[in-house]
SERO-4910 file (N, C-alpha, C, O; in steps of 0.05 Angstrom, whole numbers):
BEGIN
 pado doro    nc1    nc2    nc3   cac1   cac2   cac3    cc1    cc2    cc3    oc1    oc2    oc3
  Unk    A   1025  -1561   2716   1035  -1573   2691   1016  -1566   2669   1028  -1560   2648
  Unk    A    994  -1566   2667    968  -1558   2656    973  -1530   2641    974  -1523   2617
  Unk    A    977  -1519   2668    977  -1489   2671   1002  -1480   2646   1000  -1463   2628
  Unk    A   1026  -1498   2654   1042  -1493   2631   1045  -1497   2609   1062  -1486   2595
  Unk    A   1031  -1514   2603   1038  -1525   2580   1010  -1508   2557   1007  -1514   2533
  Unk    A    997  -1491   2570    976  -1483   2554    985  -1458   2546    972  -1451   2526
  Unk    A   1000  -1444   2551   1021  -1421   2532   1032  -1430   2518   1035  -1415   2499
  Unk    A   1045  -1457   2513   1057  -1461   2486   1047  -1478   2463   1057  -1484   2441
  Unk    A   1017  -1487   2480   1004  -1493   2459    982  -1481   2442    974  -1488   2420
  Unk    A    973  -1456   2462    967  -1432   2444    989  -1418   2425    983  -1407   2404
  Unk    A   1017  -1419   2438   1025  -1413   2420   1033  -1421   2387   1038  -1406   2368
  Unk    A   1034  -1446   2390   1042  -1462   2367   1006  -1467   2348   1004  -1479   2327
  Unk    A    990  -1458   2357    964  -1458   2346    966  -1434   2339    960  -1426   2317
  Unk    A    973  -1420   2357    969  -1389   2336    989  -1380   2317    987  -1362   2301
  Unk    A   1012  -1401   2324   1025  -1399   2294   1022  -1418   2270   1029  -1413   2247
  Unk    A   1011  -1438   2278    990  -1458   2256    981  -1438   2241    988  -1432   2218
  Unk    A    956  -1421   2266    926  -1412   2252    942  -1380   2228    933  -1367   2209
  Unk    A    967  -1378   2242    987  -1348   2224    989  -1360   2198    976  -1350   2179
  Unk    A   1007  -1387   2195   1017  -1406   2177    993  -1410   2157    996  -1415   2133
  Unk    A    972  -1409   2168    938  -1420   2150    939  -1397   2139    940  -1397   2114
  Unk    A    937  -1371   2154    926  -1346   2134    945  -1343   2121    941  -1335   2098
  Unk    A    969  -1347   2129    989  -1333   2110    980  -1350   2079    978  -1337   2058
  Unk    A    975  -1379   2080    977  -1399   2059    949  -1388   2053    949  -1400   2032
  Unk    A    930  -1379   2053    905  -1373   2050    905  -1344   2035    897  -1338   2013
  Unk    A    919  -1325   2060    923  -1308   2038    948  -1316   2008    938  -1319   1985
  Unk    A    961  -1318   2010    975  -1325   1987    958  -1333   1964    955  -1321   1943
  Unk    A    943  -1367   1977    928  -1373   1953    914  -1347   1941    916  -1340   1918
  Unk    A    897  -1331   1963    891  -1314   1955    891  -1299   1939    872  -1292   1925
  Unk    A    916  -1290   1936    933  -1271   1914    939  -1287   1893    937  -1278   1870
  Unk    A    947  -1314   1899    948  -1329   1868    924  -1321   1856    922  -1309   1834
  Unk    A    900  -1330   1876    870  -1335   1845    863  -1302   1848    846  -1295   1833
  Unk    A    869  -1289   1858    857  -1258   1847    885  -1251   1825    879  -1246   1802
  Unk    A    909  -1252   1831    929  -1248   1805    920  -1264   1778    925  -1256   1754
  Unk    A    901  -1296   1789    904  -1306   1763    873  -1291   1745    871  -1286   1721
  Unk    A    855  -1286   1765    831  -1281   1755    838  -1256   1741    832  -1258   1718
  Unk    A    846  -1236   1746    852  -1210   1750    868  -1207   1724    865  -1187   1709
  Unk    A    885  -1228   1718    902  -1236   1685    884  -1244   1666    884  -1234   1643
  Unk    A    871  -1258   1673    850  -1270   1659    834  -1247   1639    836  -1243   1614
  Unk    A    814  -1231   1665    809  -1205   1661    825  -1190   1643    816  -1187   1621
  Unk    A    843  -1181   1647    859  -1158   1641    865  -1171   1601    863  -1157   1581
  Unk    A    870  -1193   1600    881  -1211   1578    858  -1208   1566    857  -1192   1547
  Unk    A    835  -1220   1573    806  -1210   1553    807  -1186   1543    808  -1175   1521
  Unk    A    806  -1176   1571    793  -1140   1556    820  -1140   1540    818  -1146   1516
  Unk    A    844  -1134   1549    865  -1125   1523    855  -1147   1493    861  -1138   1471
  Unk    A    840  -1174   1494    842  -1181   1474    814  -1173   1452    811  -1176   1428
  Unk    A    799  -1162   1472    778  -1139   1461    778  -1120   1449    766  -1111   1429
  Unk    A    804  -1109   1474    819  -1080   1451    825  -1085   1431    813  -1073   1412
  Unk    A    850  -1107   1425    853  -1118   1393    840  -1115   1372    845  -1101   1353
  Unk    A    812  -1135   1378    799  -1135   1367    782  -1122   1349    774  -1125   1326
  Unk    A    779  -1102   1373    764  -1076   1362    782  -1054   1348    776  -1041   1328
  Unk    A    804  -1053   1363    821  -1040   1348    830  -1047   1317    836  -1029   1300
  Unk    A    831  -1082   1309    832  -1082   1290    803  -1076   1277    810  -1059   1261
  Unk    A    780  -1080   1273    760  -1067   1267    759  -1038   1259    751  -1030   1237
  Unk    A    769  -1022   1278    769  -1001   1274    794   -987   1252    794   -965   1240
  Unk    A    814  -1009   1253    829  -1007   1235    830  -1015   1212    844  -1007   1193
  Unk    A    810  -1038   1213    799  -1051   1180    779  -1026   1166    777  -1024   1142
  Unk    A    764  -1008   1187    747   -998   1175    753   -972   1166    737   -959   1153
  Unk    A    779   -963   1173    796   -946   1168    813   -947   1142    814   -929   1125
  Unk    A    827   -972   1145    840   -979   1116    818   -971   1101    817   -951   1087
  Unk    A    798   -990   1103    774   -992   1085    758   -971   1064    748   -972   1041
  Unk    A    762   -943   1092    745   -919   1079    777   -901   1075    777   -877   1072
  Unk    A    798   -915   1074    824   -887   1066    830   -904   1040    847   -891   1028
  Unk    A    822   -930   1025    828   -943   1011    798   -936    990    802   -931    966
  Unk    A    770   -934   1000    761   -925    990    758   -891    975    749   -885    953
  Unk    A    769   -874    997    775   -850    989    795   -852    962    788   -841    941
  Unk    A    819   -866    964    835   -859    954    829   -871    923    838   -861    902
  Unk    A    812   -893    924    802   -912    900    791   -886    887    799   -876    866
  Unk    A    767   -875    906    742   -854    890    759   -833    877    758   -830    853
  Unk    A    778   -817    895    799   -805    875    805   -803    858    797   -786    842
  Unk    A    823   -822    854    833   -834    832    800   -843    807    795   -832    785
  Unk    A    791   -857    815    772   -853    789    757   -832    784    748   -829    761
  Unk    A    751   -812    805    752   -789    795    768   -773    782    758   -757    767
  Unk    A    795   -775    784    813   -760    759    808   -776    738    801   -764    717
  Unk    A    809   -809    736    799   -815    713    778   -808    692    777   -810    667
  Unk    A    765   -803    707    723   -802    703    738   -767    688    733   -763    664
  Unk    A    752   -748    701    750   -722    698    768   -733    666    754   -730    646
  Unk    A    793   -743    661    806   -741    640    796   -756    621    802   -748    598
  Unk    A    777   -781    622    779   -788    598    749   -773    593    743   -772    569
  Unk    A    726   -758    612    714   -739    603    724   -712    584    715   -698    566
  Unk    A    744   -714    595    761   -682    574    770   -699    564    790   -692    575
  Unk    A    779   -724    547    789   -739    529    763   -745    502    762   -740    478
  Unk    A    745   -756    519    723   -750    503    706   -736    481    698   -741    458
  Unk    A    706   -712    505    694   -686    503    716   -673    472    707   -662    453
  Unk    A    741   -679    476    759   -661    465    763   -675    435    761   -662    414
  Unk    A    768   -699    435    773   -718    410    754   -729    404    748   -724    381
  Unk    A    738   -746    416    715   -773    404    694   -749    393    694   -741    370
  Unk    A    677   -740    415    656   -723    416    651   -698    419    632   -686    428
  Unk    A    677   -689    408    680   -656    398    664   -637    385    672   -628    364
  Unk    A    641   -631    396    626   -615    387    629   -599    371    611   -596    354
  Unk    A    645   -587    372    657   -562    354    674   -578    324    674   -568    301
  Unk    A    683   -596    330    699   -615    309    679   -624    292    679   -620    268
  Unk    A    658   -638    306    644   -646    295    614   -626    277    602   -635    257
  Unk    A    610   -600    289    601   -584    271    620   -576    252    612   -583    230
  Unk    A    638   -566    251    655   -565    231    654   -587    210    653   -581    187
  Unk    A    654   -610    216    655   -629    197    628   -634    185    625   -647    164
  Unk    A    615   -627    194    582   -629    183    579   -604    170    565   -602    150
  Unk    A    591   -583    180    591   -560    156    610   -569    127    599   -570    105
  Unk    A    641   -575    130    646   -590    105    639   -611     97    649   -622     77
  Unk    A    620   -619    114    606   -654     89    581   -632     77    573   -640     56
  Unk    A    574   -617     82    541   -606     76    557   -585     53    547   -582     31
  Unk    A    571   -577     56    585   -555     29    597   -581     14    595   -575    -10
  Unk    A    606   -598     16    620   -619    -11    595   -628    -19    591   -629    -43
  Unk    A    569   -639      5    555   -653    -12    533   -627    -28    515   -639    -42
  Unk    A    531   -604    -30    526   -583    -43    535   -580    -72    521   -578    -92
  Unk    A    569   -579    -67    581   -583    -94    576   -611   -113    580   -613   -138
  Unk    A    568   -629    -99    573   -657   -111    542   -652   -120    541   -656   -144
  Unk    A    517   -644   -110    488   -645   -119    495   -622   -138    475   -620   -152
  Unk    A    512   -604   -146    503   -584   -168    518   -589   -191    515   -578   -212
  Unk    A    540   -610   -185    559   -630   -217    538   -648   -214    547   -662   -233
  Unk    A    520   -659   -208    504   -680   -214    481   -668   -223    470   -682   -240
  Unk    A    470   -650   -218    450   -638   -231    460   -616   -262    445   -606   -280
  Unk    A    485   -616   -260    495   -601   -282    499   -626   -302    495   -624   -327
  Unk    A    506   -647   -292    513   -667   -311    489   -684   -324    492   -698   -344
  Unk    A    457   -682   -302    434   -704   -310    425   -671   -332    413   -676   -353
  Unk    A    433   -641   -325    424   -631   -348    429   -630   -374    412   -624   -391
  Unk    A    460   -638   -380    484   -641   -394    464   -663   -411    451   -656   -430
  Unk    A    462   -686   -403    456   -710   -405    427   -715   -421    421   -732   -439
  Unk    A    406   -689   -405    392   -696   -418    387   -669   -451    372   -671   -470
  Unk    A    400   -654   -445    409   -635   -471    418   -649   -491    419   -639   -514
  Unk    A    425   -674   -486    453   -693   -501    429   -709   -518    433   -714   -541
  Unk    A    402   -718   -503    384   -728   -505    364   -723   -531    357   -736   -551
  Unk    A    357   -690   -516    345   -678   -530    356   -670   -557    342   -661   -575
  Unk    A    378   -672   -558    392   -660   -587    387   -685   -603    373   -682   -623
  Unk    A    398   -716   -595    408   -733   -606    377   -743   -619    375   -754   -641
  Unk    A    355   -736   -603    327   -742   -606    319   -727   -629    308   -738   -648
  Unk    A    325   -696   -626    322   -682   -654    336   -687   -682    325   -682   -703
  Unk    A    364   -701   -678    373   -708   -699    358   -729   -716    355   -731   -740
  Unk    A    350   -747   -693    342   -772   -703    316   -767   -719    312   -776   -742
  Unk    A    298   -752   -705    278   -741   -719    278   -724   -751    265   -724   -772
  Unk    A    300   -711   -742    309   -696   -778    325   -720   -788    320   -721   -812
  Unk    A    339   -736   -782    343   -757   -805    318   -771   -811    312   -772   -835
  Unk    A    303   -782   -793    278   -790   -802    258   -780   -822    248   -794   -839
  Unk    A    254   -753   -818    245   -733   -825    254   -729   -862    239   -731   -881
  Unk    A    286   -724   -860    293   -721   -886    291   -752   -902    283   -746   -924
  Unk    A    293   -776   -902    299   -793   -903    263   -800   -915    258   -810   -937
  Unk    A    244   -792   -896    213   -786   -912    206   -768   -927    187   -764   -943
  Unk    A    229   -754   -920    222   -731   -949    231   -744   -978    221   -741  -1000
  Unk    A    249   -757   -972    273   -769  -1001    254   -791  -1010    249   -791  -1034
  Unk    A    242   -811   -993    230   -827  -1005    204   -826  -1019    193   -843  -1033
  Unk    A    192   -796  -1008    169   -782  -1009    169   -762  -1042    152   -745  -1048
  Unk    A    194   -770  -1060    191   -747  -1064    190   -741  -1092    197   -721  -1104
  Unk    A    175   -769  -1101    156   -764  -1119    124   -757  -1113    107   -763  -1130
  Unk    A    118   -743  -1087     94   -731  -1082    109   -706  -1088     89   -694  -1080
  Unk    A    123   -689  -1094    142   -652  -1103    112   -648  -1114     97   -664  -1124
  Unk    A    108   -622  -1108     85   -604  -1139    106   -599  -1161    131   -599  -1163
  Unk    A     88   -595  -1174     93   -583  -1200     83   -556  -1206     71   -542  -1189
  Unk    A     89   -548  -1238     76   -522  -1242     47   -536  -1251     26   -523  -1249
  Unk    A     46   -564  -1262     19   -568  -1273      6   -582  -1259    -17   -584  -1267
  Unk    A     14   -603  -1228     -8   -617  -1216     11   -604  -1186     36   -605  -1181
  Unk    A    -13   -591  -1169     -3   -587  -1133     -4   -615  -1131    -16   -632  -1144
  Unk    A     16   -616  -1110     18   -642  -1097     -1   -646  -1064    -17   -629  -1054
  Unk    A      6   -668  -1054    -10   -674  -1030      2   -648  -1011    -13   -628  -1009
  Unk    A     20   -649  -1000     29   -623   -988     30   -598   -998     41   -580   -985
  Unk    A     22   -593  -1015     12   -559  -1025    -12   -566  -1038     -7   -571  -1062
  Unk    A    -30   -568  -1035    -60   -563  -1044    -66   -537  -1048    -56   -516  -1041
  Unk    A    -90   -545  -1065    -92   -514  -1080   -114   -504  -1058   -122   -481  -1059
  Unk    A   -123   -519  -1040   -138   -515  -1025   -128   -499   -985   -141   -499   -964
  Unk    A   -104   -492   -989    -82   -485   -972    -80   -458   -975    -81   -448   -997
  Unk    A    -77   -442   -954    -61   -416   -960    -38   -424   -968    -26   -417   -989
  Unk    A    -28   -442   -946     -1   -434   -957     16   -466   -956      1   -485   -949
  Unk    A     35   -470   -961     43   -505   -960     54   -508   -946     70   -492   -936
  Unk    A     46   -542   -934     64   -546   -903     86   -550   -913     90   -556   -936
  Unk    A    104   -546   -891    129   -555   -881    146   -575   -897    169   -572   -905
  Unk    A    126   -604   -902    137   -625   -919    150   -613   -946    173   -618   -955
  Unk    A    130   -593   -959    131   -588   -985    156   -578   -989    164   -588  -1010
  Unk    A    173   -562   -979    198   -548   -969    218   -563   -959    242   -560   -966
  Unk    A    212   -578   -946    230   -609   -951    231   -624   -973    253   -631   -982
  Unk    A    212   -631   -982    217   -645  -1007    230   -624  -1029    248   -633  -1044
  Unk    A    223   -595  -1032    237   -590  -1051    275   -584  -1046    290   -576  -1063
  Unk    A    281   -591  -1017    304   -589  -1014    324   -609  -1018    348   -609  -1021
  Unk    A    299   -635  -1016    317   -666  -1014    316   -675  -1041    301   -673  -1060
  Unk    A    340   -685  -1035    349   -702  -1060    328   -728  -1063    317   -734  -1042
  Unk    A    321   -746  -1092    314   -773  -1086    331   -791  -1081    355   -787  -1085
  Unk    A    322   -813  -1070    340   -843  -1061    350   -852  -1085    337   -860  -1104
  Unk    A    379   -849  -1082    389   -869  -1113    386   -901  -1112    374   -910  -1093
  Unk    A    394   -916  -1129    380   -939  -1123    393   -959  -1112    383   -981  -1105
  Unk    A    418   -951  -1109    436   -954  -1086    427   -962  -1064    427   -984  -1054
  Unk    A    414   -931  -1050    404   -933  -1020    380   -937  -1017    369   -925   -998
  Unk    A    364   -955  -1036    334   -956  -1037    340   -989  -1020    359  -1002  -1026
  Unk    A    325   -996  -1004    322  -1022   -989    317  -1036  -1009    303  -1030  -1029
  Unk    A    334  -1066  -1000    331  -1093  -1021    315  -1107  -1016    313  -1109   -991
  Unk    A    296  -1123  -1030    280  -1136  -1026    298  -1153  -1028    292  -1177  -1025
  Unk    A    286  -1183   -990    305  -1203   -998    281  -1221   -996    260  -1214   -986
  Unk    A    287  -1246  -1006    255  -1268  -1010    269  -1284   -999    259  -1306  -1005
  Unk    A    294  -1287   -982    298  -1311   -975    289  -1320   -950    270  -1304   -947
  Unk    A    290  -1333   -933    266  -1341   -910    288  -1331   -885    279  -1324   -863
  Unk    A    317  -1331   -891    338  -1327   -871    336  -1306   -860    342  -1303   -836
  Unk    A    322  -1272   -888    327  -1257   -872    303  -1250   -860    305  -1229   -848
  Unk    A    278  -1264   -860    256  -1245   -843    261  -1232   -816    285  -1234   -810
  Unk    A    246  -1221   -799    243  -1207   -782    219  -1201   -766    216  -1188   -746
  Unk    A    204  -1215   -780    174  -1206   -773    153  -1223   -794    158  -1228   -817
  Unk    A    130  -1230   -782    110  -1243   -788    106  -1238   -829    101  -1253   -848
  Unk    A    114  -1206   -824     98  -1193   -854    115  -1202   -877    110  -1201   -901
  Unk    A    140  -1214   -864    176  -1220   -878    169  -1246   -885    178  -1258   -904
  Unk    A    154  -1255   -871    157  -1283   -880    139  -1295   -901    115  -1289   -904
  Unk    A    159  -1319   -924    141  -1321   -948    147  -1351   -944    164  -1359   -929
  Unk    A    130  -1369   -960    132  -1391   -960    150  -1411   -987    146  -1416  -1011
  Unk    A    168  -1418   -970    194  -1430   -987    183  -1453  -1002    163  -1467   -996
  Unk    A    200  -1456  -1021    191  -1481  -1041    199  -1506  -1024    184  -1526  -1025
  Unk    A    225  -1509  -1006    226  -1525   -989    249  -1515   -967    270  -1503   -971
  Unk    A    238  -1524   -947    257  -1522   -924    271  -1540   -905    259  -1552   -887
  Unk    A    300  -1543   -910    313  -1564   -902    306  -1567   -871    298  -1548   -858
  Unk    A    309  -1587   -861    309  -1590   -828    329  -1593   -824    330  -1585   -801
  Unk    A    348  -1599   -828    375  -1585   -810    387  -1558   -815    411  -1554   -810
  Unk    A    371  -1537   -825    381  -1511   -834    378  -1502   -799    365  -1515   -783
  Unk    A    389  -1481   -795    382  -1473   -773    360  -1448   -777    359  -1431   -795
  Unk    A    340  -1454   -752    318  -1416   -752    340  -1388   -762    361  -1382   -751
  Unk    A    332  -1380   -776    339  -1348   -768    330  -1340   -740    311  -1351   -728
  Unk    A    348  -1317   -729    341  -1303   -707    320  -1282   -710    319  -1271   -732
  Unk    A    304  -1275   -694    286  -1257   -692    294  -1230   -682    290  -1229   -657
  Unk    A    304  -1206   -694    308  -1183   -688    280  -1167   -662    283  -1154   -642
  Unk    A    259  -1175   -674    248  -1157   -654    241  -1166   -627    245  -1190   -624
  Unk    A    229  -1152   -607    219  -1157   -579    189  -1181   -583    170  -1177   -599
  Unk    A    191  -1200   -567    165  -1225   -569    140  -1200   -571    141  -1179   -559
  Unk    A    124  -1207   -583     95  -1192   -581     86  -1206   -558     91  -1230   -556
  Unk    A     69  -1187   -534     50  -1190   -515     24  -1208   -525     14  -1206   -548
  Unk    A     17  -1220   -510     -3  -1239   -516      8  -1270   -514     29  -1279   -508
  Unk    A    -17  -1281   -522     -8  -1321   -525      8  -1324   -556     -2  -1342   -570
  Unk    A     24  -1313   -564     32  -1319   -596     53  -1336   -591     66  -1340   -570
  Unk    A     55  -1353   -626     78  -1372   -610    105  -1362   -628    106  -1348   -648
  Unk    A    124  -1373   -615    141  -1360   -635    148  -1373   -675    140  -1393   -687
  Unk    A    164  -1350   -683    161  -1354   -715    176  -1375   -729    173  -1383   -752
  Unk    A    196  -1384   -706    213  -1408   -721    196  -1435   -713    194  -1454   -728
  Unk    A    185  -1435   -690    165  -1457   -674    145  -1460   -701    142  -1481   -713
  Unk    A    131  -1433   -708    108  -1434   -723    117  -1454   -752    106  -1475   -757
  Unk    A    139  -1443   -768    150  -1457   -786    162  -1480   -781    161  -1495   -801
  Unk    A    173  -1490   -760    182  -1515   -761    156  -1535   -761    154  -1557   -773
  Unk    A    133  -1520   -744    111  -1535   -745     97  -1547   -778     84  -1567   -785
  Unk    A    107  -1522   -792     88  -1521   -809    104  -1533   -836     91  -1542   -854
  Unk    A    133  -1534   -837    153  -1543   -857    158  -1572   -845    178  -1581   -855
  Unk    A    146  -1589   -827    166  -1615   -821    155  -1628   -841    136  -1619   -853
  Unk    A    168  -1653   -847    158  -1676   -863    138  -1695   -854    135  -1703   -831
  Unk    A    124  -1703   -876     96  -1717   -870    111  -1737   -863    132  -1745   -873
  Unk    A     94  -1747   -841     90  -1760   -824     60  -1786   -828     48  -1792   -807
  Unk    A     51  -1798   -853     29  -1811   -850     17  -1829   -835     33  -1843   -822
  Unk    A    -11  -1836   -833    -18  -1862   -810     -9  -1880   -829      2  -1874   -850
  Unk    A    -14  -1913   -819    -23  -1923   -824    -40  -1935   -848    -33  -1948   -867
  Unk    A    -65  -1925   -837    -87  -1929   -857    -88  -1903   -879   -103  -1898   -898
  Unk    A    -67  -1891   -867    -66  -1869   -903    -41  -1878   -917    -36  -1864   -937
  Unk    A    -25  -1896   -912     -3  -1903   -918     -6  -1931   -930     14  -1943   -939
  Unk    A    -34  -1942   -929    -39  -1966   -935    -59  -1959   -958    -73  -1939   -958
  Unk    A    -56  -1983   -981    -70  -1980  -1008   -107  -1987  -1005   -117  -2004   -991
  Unk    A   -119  -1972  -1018   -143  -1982  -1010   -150  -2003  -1023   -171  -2014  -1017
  Unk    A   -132  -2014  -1045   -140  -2050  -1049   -130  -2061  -1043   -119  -2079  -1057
  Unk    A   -125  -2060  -1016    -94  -2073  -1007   -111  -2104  -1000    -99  -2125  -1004
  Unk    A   -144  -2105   -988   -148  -2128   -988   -149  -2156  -1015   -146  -2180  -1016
  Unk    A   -156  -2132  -1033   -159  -2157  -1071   -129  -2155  -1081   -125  -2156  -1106
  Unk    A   -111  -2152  -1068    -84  -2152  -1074    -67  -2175  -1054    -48  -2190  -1057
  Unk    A    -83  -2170  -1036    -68  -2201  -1019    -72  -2218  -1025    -57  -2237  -1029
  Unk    A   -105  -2215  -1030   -128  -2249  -1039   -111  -2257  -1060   -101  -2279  -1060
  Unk    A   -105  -2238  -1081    -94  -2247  -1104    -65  -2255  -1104    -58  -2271  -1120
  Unk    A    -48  -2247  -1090    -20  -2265  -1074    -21  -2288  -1072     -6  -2304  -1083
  Unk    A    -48  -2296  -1051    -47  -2314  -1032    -53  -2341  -1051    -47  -2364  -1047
  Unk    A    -69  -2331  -1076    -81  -2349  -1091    -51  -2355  -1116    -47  -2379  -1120
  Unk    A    -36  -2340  -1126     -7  -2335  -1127     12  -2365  -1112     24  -2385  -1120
  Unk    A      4  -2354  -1087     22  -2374  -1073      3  -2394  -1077      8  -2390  -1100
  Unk    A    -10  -2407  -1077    -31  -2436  -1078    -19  -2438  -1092      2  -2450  -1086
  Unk    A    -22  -2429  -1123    -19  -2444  -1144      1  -2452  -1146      2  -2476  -1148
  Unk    A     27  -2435  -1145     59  -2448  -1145     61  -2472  -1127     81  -2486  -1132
  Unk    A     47  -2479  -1110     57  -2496  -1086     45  -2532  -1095     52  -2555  -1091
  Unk    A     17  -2514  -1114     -1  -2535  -1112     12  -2560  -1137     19  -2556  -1160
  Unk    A      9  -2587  -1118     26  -2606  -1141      2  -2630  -1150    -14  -2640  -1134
  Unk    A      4  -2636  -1186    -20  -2656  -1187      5  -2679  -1186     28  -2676  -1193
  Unk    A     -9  -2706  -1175      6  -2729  -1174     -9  -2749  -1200      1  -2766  -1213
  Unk    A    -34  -2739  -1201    -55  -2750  -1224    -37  -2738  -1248    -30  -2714  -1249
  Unk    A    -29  -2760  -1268    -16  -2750  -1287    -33  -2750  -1311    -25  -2742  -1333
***
């Protein structure tokens, strides 16, 4: 009985111990399938990774290429934009050659015109001088010689006679017309030498004006000087008071006594 029953209980053990490996292996294959996913899922999520990297750094330098490009055609056109319009070398010598030829013409009408100008000068200077000139001859010109007295400009002591003398015998005298007026009134002076002293001078007349330039120095001026010197006296006091003014009161005061004074003694 022993004997038999030990074949079928090896056998049902060795299909237990089948049933174990089988479940053993299996698990098996679960945790190496799951490990093995695990695995495989990293590294592919490595690849990603890197792949995107490698693709960021790609964008990166075909995005950079294409940027540098492009501002290189920029950089190249608005250099020939530059170069051609703003900072045209050639434009701009040209234009410095016609500013340097106008400003040529413009310095030789300005030098034609300060010569113009001062010709205009020099003439107007000489005229003034020959009116001057004749104008001292005319008033001069009762110094003429005679046949019986030389005059100051032909002396007998002369070769020959100046210049004046030849003027005067050409000019006419001043008729009495154009001979200067003496004026004595105080309105019209002009000058220190003009001025005469008036019999009286109102204070509300107004100064005459002074034609010439202030003289240099501390001087004061000529209407200041006369107002100073024309105002109305002004006396003190004690020059305005009588010098018997004291035997003139006493004698009032004695005046008033008496009128006031009453006798009751009849």
């Amino acid at each position: 009985m022993a004997a038999a029953t030990l074949p079928g209980e090896y056998s049902r053990l060795c299909r237990a111990a089948e049933e174990n490996r089988l479940q053993e292996y299996n698990a098996a294959l679960v945790i190496q399938s799951w490990f093995r996913g695990c695995r495989v899922r990293a590294y592919i999520r490595y690849l990603h990774r890197m792949m995107t990297v490698i693709q960021k750094w790609w964008r990166a330098y075909s995005a950079r290429k294409f940027f540098r490009s492009k501002v290189q055609i920029q950089k190249r056109w608005r250099g020939h934009y530059v170069r051609k319009y703003v900072h045209n070398y050639y434009a701009l010598k040209k234009y410095l050659e016609s500013l340097t030829i106008k400003n040529n013409l413009v310095r030789k009408d300005l030098e034609e015109y300060a010569i113009m100008r001062e010709k205009e000068r020099v003439k107007k200077d000489l005229e003034r001088a020959e009116r001057r000139t004749e104008h001292q001859a005319r008033k001069m010109h009762h110094l003429l010689s005679t046949e019986q007295v030389a005059g100051v400009f032909n002396s007998a002591y002369r070769q020959y006679p100046e210049e004046m003398e030849f003027l005067l015998q050409r000019a006419r005298p001043l008729s009495p017309k154009e001979l200067p007026k003496k004026n004595n009134d105080l309105l019209g002076f002009h000058d220190w030498t003009d001025c005469r002293r008036p019999f009286s001078f109102p204070a509300t007349q107004p100064l005459p004006p002074i034609g010439k330039k202030k003289p240099q120095g501390p001087f004061r001026d000529v209407a200041e000087v006369f107002r100073q010197r024309y105002k109305p006296l002004e006396p003190t006091l004690r020059v305005a008071t009588s010098f018997c003014s004291v035997e003139e009161a006493r004698e009032e005061l004695k005046r008033q006594e008496w009128s006031k004074d009453i006798q009751e003694n009849m």
